[in-house]
C-alpha positions as CSV (number, residue, x, y, z in Angstrom):
1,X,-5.9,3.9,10.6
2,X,-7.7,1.1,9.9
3,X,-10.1,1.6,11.9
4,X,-11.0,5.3,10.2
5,X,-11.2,3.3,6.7
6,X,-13.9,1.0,8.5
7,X,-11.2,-1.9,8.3
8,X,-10.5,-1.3,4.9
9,X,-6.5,-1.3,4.3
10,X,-7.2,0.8,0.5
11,X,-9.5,3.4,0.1
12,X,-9.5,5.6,-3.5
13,X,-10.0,9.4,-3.3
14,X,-8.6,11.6,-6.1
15,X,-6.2,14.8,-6.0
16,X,-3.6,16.2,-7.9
17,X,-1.0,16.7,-4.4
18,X,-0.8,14.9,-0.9
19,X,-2.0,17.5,0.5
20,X,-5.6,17.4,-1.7
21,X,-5.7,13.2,-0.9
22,X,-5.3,14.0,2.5
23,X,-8.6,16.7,2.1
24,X,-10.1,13.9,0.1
25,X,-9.6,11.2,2.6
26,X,-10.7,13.2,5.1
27,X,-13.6,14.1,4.1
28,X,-15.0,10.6,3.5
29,X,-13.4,9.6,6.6
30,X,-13.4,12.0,9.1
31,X,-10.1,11.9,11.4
32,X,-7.2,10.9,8.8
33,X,-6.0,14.5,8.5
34,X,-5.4,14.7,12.8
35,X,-4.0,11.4,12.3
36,X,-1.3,12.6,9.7
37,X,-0.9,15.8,10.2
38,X,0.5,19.0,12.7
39,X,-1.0,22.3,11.3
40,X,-0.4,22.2,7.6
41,X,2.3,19.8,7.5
42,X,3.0,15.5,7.6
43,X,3.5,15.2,11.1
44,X,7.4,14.3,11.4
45,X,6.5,11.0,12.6
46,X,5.1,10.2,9.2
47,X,6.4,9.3,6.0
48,X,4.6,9.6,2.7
49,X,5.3,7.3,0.0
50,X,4.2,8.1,-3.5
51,X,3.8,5.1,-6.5
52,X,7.3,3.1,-4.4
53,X,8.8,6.4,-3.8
54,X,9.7,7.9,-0.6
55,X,9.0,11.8,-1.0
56,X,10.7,14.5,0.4
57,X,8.5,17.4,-1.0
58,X,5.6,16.1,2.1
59,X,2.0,17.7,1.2
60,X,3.7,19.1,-2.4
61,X,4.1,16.1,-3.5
62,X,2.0,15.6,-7.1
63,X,0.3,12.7,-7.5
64,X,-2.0,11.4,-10.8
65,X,-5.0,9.5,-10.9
66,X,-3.2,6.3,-11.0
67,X,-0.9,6.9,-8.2
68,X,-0.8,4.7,-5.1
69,X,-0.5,6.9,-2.2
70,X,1.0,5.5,1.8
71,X,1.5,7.1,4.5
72,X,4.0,4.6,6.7
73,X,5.7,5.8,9.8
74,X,8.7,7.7,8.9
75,X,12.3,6.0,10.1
76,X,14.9,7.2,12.3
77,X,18.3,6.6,13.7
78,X,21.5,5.4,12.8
C-alpha cells in the first residue's frame, strides 16, 4: 500500500468511522478502498486496528480526530 500513499507509511485523512477513513483515503489516493475492501465490507484478509486496538465492529468502528487508524493483515490459524 505503500506504493498508493506515494511511499509514504502515514497519511492523515479525517472521519468519524472506518468506513468514512477508508472514503477519505481513497479519495486522496485512489485504489485504497479495492485494496481493503469486498463490496461494503474489510475484505476478511484484513484486520483493522483502531488507537492499539483490534476491532471487531470492521467499517463501524468510531474513530476521533486523534485516532491512529491500521489496517494490518488479519491472522489465522491455530
Amino acid at each position: 500500500m505503500l506504493s498508493l500513499a506515494g511511499g509514504r507509511e502515514q497519511v492523515s485523512v479525517e472521519g468519524r468511522t472506518v468506513r468514512e477513513v477508508i472514503a477519505n483515503l481513497n479519495r486522496a489516493h485512489n485504489g485504497f478502498r479495492d485494496r481493503l475492501c469486498r463490496d461494503d465490507k474489510l475484505k476478511p484478509t484484513i484486520a483493522v486496528v483502531v488507537d492499539g486496538e483490534i476491532s471487531s465492529l470492521g467499517m463501524r468502528q468510531k474513530v476521533s480526530l486523534e485516532s491512529e487508524v491500521q489496517f494490518l493483515p488479519a491472522m489465522s490459524g491455530g
